[in-house]
C-alpha positions as CSV (number, residue, x, y, z in Angstrom):
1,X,-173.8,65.1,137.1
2,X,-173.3,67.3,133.8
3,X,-172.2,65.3,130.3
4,X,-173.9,61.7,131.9
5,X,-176.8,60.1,130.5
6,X,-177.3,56.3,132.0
7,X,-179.7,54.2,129.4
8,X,-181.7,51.6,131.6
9,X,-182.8,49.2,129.5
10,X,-186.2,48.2,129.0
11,X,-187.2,48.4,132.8
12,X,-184.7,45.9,134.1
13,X,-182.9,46.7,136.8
14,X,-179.0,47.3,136.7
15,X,-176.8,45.1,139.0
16,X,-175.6,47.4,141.6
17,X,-172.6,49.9,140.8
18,X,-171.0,48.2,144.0
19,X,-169.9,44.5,141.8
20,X,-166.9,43.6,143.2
21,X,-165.7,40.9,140.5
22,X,-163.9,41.4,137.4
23,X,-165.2,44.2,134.8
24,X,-165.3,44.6,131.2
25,X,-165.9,47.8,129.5
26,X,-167.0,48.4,125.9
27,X,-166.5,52.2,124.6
28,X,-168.2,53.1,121.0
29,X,-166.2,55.8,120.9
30,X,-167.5,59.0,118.7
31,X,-166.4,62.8,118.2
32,X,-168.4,64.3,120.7
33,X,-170.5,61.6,122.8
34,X,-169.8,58.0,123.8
35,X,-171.5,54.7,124.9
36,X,-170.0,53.0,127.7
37,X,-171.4,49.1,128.7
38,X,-169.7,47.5,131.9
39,X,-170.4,43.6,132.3
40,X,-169.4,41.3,134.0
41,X,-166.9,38.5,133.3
42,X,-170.4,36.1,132.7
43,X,-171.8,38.8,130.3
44,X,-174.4,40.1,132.7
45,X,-174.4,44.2,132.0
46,X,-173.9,46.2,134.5
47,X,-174.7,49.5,133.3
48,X,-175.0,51.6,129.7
49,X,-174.2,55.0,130.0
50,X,-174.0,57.8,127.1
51,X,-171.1,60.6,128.2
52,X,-170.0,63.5,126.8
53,X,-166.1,63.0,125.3
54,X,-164.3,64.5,128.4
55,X,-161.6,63.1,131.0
56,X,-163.5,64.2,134.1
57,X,-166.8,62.4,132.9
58,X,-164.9,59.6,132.3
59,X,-163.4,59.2,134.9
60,X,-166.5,59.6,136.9
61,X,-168.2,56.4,134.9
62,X,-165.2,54.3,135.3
63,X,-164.7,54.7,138.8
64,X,-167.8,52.5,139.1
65,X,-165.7,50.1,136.7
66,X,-163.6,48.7,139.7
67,X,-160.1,48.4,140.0
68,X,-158.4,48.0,136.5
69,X,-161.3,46.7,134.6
70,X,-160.7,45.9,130.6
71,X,-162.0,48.2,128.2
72,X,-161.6,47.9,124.7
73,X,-162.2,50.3,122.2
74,X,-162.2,50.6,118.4
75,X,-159.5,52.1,116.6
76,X,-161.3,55.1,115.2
77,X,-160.5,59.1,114.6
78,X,-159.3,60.6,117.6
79,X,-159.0,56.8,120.2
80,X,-156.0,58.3,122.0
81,X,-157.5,60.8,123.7
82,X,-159.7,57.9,125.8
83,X,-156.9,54.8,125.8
84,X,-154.7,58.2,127.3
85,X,-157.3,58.5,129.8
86,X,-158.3,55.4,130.4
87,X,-154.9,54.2,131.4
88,X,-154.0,56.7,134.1
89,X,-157.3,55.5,135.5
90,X,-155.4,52.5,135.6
91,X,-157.7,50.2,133.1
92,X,-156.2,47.9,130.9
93,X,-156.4,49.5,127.4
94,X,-157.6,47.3,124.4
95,X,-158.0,48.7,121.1
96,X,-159.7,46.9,118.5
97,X,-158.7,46.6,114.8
98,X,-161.6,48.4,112.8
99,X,-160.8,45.1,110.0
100,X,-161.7,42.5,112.7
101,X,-164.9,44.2,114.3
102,X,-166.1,45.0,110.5
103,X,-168.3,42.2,110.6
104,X,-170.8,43.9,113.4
105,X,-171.6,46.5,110.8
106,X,-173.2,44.2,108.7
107,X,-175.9,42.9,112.0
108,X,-179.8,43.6,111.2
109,X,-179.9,46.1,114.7
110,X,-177.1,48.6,114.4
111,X,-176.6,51.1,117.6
112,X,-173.9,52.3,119.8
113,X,-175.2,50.5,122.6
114,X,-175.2,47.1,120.5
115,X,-171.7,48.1,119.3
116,X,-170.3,48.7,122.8
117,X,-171.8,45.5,124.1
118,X,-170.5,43.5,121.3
119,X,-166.8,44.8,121.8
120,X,-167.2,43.9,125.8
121,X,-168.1,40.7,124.7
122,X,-165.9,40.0,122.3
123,X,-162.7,41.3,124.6
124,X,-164.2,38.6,127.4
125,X,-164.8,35.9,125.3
126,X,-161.4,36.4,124.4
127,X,-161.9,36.7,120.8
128,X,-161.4,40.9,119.7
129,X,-159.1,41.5,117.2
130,X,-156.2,43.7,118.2
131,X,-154.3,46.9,117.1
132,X,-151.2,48.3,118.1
133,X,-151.1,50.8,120.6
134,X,-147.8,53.0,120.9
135,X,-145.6,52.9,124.1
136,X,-146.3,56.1,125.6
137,X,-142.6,56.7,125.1
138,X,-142.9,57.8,121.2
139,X,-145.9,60.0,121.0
140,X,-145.1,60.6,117.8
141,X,-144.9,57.0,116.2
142,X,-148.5,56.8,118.3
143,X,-150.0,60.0,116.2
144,X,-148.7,58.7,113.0
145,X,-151.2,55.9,112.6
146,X,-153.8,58.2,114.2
147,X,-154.4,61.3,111.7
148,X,-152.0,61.7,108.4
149,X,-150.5,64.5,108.1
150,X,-150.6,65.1,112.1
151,X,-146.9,64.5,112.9
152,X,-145.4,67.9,111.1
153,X,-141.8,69.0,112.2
154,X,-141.9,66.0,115.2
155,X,-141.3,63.1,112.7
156,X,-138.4,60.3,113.6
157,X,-136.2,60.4,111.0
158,X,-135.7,57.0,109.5
């Protein structure tokens, strides 16, 4: 299993990859590598895995997610590679607004396994801040929040 690195934490073991109920997935989502956490609807985790940024690998982690599990990731440099991905694995695709999940960057224990966890719970609790993601009809409206500058000769002229 190339580009998969499952963190057990601290001896415990993981609930079985075979949960049947609803899932929530946290993604701290970085340029290379990212941490996944899956819980459940109760908060119990599931599993925290480090991947390398690619579709296949992806896919491989979140088809131990269930069927369209929630996953919610922050709106940071390069997110719609994953909400893309994540969506034709059939998930429901939260983004989070960098603004509202500010307030984890100021916690005493900072790491992307925290991070991920925090966004899991704060999409089941019901409480994550939202962004705007782009209908998948007007790619380019989508890349123009993304990266300025990225949207070159395919702008919609206003």
């Amino acid at each position: 299993m190339l580009g998969v690195f499952t963190l057990l934490g601290r001896g415990r073991p993981l609930v079985s990859e075979f949960y049947l109920g609803r899932q929530f997935v946290g993604m701290d989502l970085h340029r290379r590598r990212s941490v996944l956490v899956r819980m459940t609807e109760s908060g119990q985790h599931l599993e925290t895995v480090r991947i390398l940024n690619d579709r296949d690998v992806l896919a491989e982690v979140m088809s131990r997610a269930g069927e369209s599990p929630e996953v919610v990731l922050e709106a940071t440099y390069g997110w719609y590679w994953a909400a893309d991905a994540l969506a034709e694995l059939g998930a429901s695709v939260h983004l989070a607004h960098p603004l509202g999940v500010k307030v984890l960057s100021y916690r005493r224990v900072k790491n992307d396994q925290r991070d991920a966890a925090d966004l899991a719970d704060l999409l089941r609790m019901g409480r994550l801040p939202h962004a705007w993601i782009a209908p998948p009809q007007n790619p380019a409206a989508a890349r123009a929040g993304a990266a300025p500058g990225q949207i070159g000769r395919d702008a919609i002229p206003m």
